[in-house]
C-alpha positions as CSV (number, residue, x, y, z in Angstrom):
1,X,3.6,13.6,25.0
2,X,2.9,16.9,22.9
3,X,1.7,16.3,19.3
4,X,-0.2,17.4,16.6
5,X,-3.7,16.5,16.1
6,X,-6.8,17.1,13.9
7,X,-10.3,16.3,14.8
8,X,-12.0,17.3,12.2
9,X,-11.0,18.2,8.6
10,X,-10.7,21.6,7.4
11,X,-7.7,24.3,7.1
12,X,-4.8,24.7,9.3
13,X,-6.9,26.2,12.2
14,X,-8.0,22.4,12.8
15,X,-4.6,21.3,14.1
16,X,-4.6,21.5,18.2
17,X,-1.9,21.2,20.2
18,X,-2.7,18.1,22.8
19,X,-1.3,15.7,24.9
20,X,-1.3,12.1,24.2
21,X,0.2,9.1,25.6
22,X,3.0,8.0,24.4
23,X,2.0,5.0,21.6
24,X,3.0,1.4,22.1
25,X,5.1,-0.3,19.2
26,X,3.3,-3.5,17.9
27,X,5.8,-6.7,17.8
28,X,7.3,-6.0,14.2
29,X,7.2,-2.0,15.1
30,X,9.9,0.7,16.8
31,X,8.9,3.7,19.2
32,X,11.1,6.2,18.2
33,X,11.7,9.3,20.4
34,X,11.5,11.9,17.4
35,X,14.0,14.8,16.7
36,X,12.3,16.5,13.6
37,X,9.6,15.7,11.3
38,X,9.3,16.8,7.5
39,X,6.2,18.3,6.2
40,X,5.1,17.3,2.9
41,X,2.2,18.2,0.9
42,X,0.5,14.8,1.4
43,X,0.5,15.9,5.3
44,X,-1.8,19.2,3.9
45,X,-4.3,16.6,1.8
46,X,-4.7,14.1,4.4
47,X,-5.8,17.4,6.8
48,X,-7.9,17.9,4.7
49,X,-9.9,14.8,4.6
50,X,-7.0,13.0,1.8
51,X,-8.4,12.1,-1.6
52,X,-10.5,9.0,-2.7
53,X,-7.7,6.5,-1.9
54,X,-6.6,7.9,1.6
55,X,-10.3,8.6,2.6
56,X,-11.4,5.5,3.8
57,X,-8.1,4.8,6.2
58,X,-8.4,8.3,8.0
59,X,-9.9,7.8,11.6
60,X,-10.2,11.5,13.4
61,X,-8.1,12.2,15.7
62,X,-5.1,11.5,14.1
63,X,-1.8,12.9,14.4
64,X,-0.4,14.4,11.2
65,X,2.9,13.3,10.3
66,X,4.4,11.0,7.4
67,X,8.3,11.4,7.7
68,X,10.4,11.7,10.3
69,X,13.8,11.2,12.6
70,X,14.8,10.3,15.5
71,X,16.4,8.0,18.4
72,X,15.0,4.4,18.9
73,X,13.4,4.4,22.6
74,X,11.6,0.7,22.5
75,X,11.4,-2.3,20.0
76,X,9.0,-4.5,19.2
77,X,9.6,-8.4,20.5
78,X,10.1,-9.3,16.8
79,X,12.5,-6.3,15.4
80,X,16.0,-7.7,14.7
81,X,17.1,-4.6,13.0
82,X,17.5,-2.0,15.8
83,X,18.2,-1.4,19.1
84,X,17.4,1.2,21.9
85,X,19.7,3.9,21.1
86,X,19.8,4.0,17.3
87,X,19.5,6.8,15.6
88,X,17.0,6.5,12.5
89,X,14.9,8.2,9.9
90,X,12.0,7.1,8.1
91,X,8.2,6.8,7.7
92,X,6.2,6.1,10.7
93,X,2.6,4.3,11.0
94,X,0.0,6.5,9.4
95,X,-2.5,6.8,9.1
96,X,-2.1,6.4,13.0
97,X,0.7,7.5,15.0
98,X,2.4,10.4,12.9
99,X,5.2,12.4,13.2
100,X,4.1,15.8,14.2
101,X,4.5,14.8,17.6
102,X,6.9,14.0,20.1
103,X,7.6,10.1,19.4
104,X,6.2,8.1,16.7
105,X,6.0,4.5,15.9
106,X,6.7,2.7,12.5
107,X,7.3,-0.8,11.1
108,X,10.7,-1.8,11.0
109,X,10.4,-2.2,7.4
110,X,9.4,1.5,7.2
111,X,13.0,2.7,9.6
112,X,17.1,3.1,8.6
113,X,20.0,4.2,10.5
114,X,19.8,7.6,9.7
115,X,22.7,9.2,7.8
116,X,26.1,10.2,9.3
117,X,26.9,13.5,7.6
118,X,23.7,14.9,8.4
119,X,21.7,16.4,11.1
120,X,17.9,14.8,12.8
121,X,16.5,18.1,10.5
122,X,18.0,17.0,7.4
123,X,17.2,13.3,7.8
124,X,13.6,14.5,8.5
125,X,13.6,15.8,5.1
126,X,14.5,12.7,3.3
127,X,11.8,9.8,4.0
128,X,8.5,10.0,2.4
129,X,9.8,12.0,-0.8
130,X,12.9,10.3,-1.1
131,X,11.1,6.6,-1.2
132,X,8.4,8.5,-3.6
133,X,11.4,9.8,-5.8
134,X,12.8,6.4,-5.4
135,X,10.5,4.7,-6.4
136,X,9.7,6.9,-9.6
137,X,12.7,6.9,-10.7
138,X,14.6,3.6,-10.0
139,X,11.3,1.3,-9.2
140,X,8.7,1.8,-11.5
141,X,11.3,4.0,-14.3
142,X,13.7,1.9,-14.4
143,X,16.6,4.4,-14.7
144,X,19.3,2.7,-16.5
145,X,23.0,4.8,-17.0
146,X,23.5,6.7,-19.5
147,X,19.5,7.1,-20.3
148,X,17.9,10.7,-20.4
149,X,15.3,11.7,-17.9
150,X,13.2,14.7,-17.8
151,X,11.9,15.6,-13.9
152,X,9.3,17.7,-13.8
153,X,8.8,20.0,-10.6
154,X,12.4,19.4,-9.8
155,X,12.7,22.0,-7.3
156,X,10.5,20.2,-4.8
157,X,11.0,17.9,-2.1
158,X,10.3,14.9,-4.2
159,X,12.0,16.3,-7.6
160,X,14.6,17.7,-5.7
161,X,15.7,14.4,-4.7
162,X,15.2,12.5,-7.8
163,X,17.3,14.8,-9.8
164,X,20.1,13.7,-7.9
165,X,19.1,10.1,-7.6
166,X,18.9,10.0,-11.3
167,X,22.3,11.6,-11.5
168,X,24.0,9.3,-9.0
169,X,22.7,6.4,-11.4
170,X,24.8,7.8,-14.5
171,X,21.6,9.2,-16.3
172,X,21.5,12.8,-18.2
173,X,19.0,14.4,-15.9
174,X,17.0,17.3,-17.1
175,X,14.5,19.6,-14.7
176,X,11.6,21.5,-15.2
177,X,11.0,24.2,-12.5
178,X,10.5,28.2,-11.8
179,X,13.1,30.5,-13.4
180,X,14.0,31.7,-9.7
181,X,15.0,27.5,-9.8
182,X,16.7,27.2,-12.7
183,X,20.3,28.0,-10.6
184,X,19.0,25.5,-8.1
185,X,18.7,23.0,-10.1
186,X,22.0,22.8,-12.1
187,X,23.7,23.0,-8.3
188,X,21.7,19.4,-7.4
189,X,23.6,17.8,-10.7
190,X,21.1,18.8,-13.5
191,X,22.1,18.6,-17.1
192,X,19.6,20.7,-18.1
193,X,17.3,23.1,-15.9
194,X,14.0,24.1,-18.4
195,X,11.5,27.8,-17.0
196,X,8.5,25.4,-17.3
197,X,6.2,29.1,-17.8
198,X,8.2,30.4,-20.3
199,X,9.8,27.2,-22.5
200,X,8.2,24.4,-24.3
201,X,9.4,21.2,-23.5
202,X,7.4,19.5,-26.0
203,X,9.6,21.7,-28.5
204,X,12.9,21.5,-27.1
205,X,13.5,17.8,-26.2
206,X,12.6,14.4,-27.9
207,X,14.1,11.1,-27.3
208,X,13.6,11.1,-23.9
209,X,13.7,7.8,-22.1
210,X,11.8,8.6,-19.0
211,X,9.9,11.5,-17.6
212,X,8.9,11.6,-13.9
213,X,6.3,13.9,-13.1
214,X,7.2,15.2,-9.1
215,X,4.8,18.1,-9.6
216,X,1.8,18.7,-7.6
217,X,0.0,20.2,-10.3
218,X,-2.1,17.7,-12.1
219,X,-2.9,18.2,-15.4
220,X,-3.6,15.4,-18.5
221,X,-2.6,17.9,-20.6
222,X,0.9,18.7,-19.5
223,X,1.3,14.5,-19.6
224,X,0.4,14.5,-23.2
225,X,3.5,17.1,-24.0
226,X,5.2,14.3,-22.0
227,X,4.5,11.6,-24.3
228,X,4.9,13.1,-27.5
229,X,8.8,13.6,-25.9
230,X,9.8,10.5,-25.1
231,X,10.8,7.8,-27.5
232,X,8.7,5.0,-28.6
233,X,8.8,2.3,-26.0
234,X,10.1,5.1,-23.0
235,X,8.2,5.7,-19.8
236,X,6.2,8.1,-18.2
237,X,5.4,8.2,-13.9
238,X,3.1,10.4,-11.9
239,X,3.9,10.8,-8.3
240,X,0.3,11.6,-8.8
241,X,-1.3,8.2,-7.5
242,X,-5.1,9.9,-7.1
243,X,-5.2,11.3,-10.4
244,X,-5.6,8.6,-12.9
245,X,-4.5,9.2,-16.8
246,X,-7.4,10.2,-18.7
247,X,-8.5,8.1,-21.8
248,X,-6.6,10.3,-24.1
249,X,-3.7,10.3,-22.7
250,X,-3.6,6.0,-22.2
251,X,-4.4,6.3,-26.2
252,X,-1.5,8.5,-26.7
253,X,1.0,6.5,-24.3
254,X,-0.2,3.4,-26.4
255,X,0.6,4.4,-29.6
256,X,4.0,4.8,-28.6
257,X,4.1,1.8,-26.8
258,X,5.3,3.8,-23.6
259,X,4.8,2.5,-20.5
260,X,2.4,5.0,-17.6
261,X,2.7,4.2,-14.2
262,X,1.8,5.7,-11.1
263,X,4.2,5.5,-8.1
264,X,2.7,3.5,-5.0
265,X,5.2,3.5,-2.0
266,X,6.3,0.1,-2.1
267,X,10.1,-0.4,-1.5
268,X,10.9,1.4,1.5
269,X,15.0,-0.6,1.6
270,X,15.2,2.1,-0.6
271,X,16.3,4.4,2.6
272,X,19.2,2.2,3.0
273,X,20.7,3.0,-0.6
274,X,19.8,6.8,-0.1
275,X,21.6,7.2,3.3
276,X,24.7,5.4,1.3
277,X,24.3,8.0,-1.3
278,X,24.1,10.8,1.6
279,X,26.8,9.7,3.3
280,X,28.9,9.2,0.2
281,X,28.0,12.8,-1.2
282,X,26.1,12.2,-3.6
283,X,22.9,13.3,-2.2
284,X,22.4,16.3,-0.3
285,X,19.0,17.1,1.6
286,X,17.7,20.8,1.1
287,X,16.1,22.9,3.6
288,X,13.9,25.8,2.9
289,X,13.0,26.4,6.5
290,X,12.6,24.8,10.0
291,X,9.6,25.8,12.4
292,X,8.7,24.5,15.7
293,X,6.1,22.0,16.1
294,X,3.5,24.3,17.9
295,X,4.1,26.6,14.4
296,X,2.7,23.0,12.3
297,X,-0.1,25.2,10.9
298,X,2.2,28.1,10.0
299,X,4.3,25.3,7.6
300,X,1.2,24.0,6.3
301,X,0.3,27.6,5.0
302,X,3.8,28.4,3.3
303,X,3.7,24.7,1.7
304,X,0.4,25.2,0.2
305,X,1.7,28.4,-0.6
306,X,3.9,26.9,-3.5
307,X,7.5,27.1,-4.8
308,X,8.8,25.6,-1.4
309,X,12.8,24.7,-2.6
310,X,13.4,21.7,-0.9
311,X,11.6,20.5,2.2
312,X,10.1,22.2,5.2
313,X,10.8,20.7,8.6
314,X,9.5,20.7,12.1
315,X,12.2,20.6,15.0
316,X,11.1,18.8,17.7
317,X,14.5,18.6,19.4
318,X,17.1,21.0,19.3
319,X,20.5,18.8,18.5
């Protein structure tokens, strides 16, 4: 099979074209023949040689790849859940087996029927920042209706999703992205859409029950304007999981008695609830632009480029 593979770490001119053979699932894993794969910032990181967690668990070669879609072509001895046939979405085995390529394998854990109302492209959008979004906002915020939520970096794949995650569960959802964004961002079901360059949050809000932080930009600073907004005994979560709070910031998140968490990919049933949501309406998947796979390095570029809306994709399959 065709995929996309690294050898070394380095810039986009590291990822080479090759032929592989086709993995084998493990007993409590799925091959899955794939249709598209999304391409997420994490995917440009881990080319790069990841960050102090991901480090260790990167074996070159590898084959990029950390969300995907797809039809089931083998199962595991042990895998209830699927069959031959079924059409799915979700995260495959990595670092291993990823999803720039033309099948992948995951746990079964890791799969879900894919969505009705939408295409292999969109699915391929939805996996690894939907459970990240997921889990920021539902998991470790624990979003209640009616609360107020402030998501910053709204725009992107992961905020992009959580906005309307939040706004399925009842809360007042509030976004933080580029004025071009601002439009965006009140079509996904935002309350409130904030020019993060221009406008002070840390002057304009207070109250706020729970901030999730989707942007890639990392900064301590910009979570201390976080904490002085939110109410005593609110919550604050990074999708930032290598970049620790600093010592001021858990002083300031203490006297408050707010809670700082960051987000760990741990409950991955959450694709079940999204594709209800997807199907239902409720959630829609945005595409800023599809490329073939042998163009991988092309998406990598425009990603860590910035101000992607939405997800990029690679199209394995033409549907």
């Amino acid at each position: 099979m065709k995929a996309i593979r690294i050898h070394e770490f380095g810039g986009p001119e590291v990822m080479l074209m090759e032929e592989v053979p086709i993995p084998e699932p493990a007993s409590d894993a799925v091959l899955v023949k794939t249709y598209a794969s999304g391409v997420n910032i994490a995917d440009c990181g881990i080319r790069k040689g990841g960050n102090a967690i991901l480090r260790p668990l990167l074996k070159l070669p590898l084959t990029l790849g950390w969300d995907a879609s797809g039809i089931v072509d083998k199962v595991g001895d042990q895998v209830t859940a699927f069959k031959k046939g079924d059409e799915v979405f979700g995260v495959p085995t990595f670092p291993g087996d990823g999803s720039y390529a033309e099948y992948f394998v995951a746990k079964e854990s890791h799969l879900a029927l894919k969505p009705n109302a939408i295409s292999f492209n969109e699915a391929a959008g939805v996996p690894l920042a939907g459970v990240t979004a997921w889990n920021g906002v539902i998991e470790y915020g624990k979003l209640q209706p009616g609360q107020k939520i402030l998501i910053h970096g709204a725009a992107g794949g992961v905020g992009s999703l959580a906005v309307q995650i939040a706004k399925a569960k009842g809360a007042y959802v509030i976004g933080t992205a580029s004025v071009n964004n601002l439009e965006f961002l009140k079509d996904l079901g935002a309350d409130e859409a904030i020019d993060y360059k221009t406008q002070r949050v840390e002057e304009m809000l207070k109250d706020i029950d729970l901030v999730f932080d989707a942007s890639p930009i990392r900064d301590n600073n910009i979570r201390l304007k976080f904490v002085q907004i939110l109410k005593n005994g609110g919550r604050l979560v990074s999708s930032q999981l290598d970049f620790p709070y600093s010592e001021e910031v858990k002083t300031a998140l203490s006297a408050k008695n707010v809670e700082g968490s960051l987000v760990r990919l741990q409950n991955y049933a959450c694709l079940r609830e999204m594709a209800e949501l997807i199907d239902a309406g409720k959630i829609k998947v945005v595409i800023s632009k599809v490329y073939p796979l042998e163009q991988a390095g092309e998406a990598h570029k425009e990603n860590e480029a910035g101000h992607v809306r939405g997800k990029l994709i690679l199209e394995i399959i033409k549907e």
